[in-house]
C-alpha positions as CSV (number, residue, x, y, z in Angstrom):
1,X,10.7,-15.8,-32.3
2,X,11.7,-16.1,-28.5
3,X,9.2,-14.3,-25.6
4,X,10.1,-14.4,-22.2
5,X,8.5,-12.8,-19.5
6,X,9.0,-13.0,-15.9
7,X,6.6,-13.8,-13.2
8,X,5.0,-11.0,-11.3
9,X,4.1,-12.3,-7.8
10,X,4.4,-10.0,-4.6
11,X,4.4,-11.0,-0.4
12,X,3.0,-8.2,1.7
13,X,3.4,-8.9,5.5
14,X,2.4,-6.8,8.2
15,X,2.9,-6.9,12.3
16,X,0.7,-4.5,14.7
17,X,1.4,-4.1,18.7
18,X,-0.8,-2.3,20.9
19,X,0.6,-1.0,24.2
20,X,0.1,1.2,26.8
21,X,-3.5,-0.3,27.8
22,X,-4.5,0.5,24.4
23,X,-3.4,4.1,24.0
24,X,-0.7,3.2,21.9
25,X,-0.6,1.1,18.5
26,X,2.7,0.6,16.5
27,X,2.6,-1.0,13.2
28,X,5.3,-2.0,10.3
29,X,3.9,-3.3,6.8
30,X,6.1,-4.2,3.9
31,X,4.9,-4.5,0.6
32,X,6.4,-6.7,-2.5
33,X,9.2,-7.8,-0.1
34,X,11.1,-9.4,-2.7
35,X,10.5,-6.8,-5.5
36,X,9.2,-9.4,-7.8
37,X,6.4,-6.8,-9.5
38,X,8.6,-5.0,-11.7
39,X,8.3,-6.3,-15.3
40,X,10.9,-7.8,-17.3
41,X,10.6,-8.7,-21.0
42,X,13.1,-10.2,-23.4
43,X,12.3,-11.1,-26.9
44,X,15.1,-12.4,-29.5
45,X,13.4,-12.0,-33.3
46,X,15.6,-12.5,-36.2
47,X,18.2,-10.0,-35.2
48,X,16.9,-8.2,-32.8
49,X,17.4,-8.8,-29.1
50,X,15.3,-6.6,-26.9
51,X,15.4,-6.4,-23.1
52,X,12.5,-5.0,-21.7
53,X,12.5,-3.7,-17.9
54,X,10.2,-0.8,-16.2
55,X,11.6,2.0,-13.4
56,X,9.0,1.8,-11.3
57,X,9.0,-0.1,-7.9
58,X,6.6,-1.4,-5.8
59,X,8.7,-2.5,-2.4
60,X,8.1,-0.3,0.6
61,X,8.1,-0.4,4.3
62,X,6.2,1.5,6.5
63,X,6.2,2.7,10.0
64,X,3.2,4.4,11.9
65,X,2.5,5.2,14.9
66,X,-0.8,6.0,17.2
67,X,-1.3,7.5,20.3
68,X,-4.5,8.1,21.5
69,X,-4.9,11.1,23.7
70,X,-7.8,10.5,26.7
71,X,-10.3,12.9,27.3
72,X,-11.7,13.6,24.0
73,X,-15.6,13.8,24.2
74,X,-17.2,14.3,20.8
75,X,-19.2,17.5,20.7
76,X,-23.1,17.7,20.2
77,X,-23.8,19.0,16.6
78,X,-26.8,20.9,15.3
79,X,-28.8,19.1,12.5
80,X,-28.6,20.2,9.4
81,X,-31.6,22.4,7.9
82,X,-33.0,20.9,4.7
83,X,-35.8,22.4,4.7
84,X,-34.7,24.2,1.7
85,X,-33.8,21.2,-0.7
86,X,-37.6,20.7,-1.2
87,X,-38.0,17.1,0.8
């Protein structure tokens, strides 16, 4: 019987600037860069020669951006009345 699987192994990277005295944040992450998560099997038994492989995908790259509006002041809150949860 022959088994062969292939090595799962993954590089993420990720780069972050922050601009605009610190208003402004742009980031760009890539995950599994060289798609080497997805699993292949192959197995040769007797006859039979089977070839493994699964559709899912774990590369990506993402973009996101943050801008952080001034003025915001965080309003005062009432506390919360437990009085009636019996503590």
């Amino acid at each position: 019987m022959y088994l062969r699987h292939r090595r799962f192994w993954r590089l993420d990277a990720g780069v972050k600037w922050t601009f605009a005295a610190g208003k402004a944040e742009l980031s760009v992450k890539g995950n599994d860069l060289f798609d080497s998560m997805t699993p292949v099997s192959k197995v040769d038994f007797g006859e039979q020669r089977l070839r493994m492989g699964n559709d899912f995908h774990t590369r990506n790259v993402t973009v996101n951006f943050v801008y952080r509006f001034g003025g915001y002041k965080d309003r005062e809150r009432k506390k919360v009345d437990t009085s009636r949860f019996g503590h």
